[in-house]
N, C-alpha and C positions, 0 to 999 in steps of 0.2 A: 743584375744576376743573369749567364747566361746560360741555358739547358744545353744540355749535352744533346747531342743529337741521334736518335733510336736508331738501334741495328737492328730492323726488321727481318732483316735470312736471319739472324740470331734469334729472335724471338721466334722467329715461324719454326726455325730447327729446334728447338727446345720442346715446343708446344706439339707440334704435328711430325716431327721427323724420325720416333725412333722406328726401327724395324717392325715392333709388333702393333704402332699405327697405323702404317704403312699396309702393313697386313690386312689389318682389319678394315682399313680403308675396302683396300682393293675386295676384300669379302661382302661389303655392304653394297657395293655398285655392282659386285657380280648377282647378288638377291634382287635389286631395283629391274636389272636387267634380263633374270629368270622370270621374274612376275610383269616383264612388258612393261613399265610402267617410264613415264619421260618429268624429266626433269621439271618443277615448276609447280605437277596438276597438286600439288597438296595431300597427296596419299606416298605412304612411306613404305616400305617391305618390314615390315614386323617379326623380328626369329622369336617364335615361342617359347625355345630357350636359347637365351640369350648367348651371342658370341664368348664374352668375357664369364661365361658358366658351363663353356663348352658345349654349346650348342652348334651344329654344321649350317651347312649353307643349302640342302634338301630342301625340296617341294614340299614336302612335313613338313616340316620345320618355317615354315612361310608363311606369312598371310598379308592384304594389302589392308593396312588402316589409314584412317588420317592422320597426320604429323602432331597434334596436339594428341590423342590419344597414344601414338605410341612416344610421344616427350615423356606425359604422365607414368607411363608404365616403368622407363628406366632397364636397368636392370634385375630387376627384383627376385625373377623365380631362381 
């Protein structure tokens, strides 16, 4: 039996490419990078309310937590 072999730009464009990922990409590195913070140290920009709830990218709206505390949090408010 032989596997077909994976179209990964297919995959990754399905998963990560439409416009408003894209988006929100570029919105979450512009918060990493409001709040100083460099890639790696384990603390994440936190939006109090959340992108996907219409929350902005404001200095309000920020805070730096650790990446397991804001996994936990999600989306929620």
């Amino acid at each position: 039996m032989v596997k077909a072999k994976r179209n990964y730009r297919k995959e990754y464009d399905e998963y990560q490419g439409t416009p408003e990922q894209k988006k929100n990409r570029a919105k979450r590195n512009a918060a990493r990078a409001k709040l100083r913070l460099k890639k790696g140290d384990g603390i994440e920009a936190d939006h109090k309310v959340p992108l996907s709830k219409g929350g902005s990218n404001t200095k309000r709206n920020l805070r730096a937590v650790k990446r397991s505390t804001n996994r936990k949090k999600g989306a929620k408010k």
